[in-house]
N, C-alpha and C positions, 0 to 999 in steps of 0.2 A: 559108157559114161553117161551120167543122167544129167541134164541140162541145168541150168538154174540163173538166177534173171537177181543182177549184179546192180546195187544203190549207194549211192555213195553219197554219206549224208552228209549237210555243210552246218548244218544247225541240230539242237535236241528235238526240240518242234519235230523238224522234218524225218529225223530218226524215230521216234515215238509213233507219229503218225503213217509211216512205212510200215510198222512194226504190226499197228493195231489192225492197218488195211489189209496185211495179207498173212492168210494164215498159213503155219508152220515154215513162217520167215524165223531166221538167225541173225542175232547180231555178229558181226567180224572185228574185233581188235585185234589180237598179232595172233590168233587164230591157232595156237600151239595146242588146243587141243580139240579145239570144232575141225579144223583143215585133216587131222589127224583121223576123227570119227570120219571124217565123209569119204574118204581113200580108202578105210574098212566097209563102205555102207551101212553104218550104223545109223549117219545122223545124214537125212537126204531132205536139206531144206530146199522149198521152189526158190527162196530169196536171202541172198543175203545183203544185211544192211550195213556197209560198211562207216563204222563208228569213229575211225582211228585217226580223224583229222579234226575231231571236235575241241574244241576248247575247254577241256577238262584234264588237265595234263598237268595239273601244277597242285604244288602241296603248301599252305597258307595257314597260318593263323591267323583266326579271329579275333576280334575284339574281347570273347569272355574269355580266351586260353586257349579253345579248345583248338583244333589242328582238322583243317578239313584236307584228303586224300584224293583227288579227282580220278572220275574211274579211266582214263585211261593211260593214268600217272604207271610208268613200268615197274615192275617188281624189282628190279637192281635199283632204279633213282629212289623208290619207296625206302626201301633197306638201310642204302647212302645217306638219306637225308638227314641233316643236323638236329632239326625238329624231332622227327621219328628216332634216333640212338638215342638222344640224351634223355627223352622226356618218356619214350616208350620202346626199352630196349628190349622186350617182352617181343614183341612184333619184327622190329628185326631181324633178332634172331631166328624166328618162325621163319622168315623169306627165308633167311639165306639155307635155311634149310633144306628148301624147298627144289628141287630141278635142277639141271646145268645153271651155269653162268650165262649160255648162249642162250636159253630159253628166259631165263630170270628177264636178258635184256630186252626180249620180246613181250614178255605175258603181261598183260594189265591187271589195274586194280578190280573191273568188274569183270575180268573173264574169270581169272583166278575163283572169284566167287561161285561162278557160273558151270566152272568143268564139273565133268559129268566122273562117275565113281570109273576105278580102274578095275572094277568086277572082269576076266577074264570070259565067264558066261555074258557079261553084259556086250564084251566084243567081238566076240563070235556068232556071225549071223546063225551055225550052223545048230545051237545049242538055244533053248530055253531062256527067255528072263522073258519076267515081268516088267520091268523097268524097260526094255527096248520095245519088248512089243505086248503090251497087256493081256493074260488071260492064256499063257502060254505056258503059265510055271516057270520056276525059282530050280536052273539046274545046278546053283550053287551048293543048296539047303542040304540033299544027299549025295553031293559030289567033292568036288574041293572046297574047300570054305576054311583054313587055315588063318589067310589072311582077314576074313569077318568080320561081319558085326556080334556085339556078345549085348549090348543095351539096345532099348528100341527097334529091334528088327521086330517084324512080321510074318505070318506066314507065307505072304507075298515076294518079301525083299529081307538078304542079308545084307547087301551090299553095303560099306562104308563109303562116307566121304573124305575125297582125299585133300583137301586143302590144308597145307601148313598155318596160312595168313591167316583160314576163318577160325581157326581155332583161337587162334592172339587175337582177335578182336571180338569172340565172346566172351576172352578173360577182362578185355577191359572195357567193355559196356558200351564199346560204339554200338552207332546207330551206320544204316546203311540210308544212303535219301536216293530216291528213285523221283522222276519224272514219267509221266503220261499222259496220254489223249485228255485225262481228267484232272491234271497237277498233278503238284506234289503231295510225297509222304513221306513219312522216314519211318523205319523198322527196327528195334534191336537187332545186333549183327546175331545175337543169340539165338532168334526167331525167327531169322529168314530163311534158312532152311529147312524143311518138312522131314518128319517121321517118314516111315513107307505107309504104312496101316493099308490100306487097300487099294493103293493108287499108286506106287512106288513110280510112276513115269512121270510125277508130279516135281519135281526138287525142290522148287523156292515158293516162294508166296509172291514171285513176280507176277505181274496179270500182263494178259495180250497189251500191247503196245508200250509198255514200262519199259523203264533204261535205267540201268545204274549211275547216277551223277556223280557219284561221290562215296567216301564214308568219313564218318564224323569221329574221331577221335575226343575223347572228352575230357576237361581241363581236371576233374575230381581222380582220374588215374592217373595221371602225368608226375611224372619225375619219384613215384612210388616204386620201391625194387621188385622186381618181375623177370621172371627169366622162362625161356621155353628149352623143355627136353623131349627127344625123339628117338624111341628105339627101332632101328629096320633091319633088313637082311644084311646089308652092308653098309660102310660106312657115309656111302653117299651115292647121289643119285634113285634111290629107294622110295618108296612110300611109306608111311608107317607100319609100322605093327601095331603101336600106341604109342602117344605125345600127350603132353602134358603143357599147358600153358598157366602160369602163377602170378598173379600178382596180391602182395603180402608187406600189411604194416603192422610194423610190431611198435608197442610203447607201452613204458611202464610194466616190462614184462610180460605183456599179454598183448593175444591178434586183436588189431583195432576194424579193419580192414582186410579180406580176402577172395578172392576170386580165382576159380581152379576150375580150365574147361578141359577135358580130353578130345586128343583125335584118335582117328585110327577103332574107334569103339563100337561109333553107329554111323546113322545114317546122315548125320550134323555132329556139328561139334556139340560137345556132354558137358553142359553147362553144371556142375558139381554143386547143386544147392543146398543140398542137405549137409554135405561137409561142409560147406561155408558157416551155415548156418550153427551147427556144430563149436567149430572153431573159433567165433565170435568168443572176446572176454578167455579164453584159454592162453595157456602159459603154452609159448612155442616151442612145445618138445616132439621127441618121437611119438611117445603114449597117447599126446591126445590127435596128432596127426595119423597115427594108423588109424587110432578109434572111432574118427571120422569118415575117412578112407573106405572102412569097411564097410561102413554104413551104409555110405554113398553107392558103394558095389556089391552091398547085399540085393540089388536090381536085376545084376546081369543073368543072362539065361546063355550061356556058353553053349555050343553043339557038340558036336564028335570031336573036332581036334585044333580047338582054340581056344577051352578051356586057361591057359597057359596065359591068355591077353589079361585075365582079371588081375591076377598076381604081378604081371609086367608093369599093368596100368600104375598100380599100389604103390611097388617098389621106386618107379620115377616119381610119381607126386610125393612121396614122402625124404625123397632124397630133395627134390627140386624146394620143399618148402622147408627140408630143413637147412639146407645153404644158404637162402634168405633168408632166415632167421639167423645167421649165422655170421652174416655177412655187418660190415660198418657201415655206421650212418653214411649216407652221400652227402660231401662236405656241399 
């Protein structure tokens, strides 16, 4: 067993400042999948900072509309909450997607952010990655890699990211707010996750002694129709294969508004810009939703035997945006 030197934080202050003092400390909120790396010997931090009694547990509205998330608000109360179904059912749906019941009731809002890819080479000490231990090689690249990345990957990392929730909050433009030794900032949730490019043990743009405080839900998405779809091996409990999160206003016959991120692709959620972009001022049909579609995944670089995720991806975004379009105004 390898020792490790146990803090239990009562303030953010004093979490940040644990965080930034000691290096390759870990934060702890319900730990479902750091508790999990450390029983593998994947993740062997000296410290962990235990997060899970902070005052960041509650979901609120602001004064402009928008909806703040506190990170260690749980994934079921996230899901549950009044504010979150009605106004951003797009996100919901992604939770409940997401794990057991019994884990939803543990996982927080910034761990969730924070888990690490379910690469099979990433969790076995006995096998190659880069992402575990840098400069080792990528045993996914010529071994299994079914489940992969087919956008963004590097010669370093195939590895995908598995969050349901980050994917619904880069279709609706939250921001993520972090705390530090040096204040605050906030991040698009779109861009808090990193590419692999040559550093794949990198994940987020968090810097030593940063904590996730929150994420920001913003008032200009809210109560616009949005739905999240996920194809896996089985019906539940799975990880993607590819997901799809929408949010989509139509009027006047034509997309006013759209935003279309996939999971299950790369290494972060695949914020679809060119299809958006596309999309804009089109009449919401099939034709011009493939025609963007393909656009968008004329990118991907598939390997040996996941070719099959491009067309997957395709077929869900084009079905998910055409039931919103399909769908009746929300009275």
């Amino acid at each position: 067993m390898k020792p490790f030197r146990y803090v239990r934080a009562y303030s953010i202050e004093e979490a940040a400042a644990a965080h930034a003092g000691r290096p390759g400390s870990r934060y702890l909120g319900g730990g479902t999948n750091l508790v999990d790396l450390m029983k593998l010997g994947v993740e062997r931090p000296g410290t962990l900072i235990d997060v899970s009694r902070l005052p960041l547990d509650t979901v609120e509205e602001l004064p402009d509309g928008s909806v703040m998330a506190g990170g260690t608000v749980r994934n079921s109360d996230l899901a549950a909450h009044p504010l979150v179904r009605d106004r951003y059912p797009v996100l919901s749906q992604a939770l409940l997607a997401g794990a057991s019941g019994q884990l939803r009731n543990m996982a927080t809002t910034g761990g969730n952010l924070l888990q690490r890819t379910r690469c099979p080479y990433f969790q076995d000490l006995s096998k190659p990655c880069n992402k575990r231990e840098p400069g080792t090689g990528c045993g996914a690249r010529d071994g299994v890699h079914r489940d992969h990345a087919v956008l963004g990957h590097s010669p370093q990392c195939i590895a995908t990211h598995p969050s349901d929730m980050a994917v619904a909050l880069a279709a609706l433009d939250a921001q993520v707010e972090l705390h530090g030794v040096r204040g605050r900032r906030t991040l698009p949730a779109a861009e808090f996750h990193r590419l692999p490019g040559g550093r794949p043990d990198q994940d987020t743009e968090l810097a030593p002694g940063e904590l996730i405080t929150g994420v920001l839900l913003p008032p200009g998405s809210a109560r616009l129709p949005s739905a999240y779809r996920k194809a896996r091996d089985r019906a539940s409990y799975a990880f993607a294969l590819a997901s799809v999160a929408v949010v989509l206003d139509v009027e006047d016959a034509v997309v006013r508004h759209v935003r279309i991120a996939f999971g299950g692709l790369a290494h972060r959620p695949w914020r679809a810009r060119q299809a958006e972009e596309m999309l804009l001022g089109c009449p919401p049909n099939d034709e011009a939703f493939l025609r963007a579609l393909d656009a968008e995944l004329a990118a991907a670089e598939p390997l040996r035997d996941n070719a099959f995720k491009v067309r997957l991806a395709r077929n869900l975004a084009c079905d998910v945006l055409g039931r919103l379009a399909a769908a009746p105004p929300a009275s």
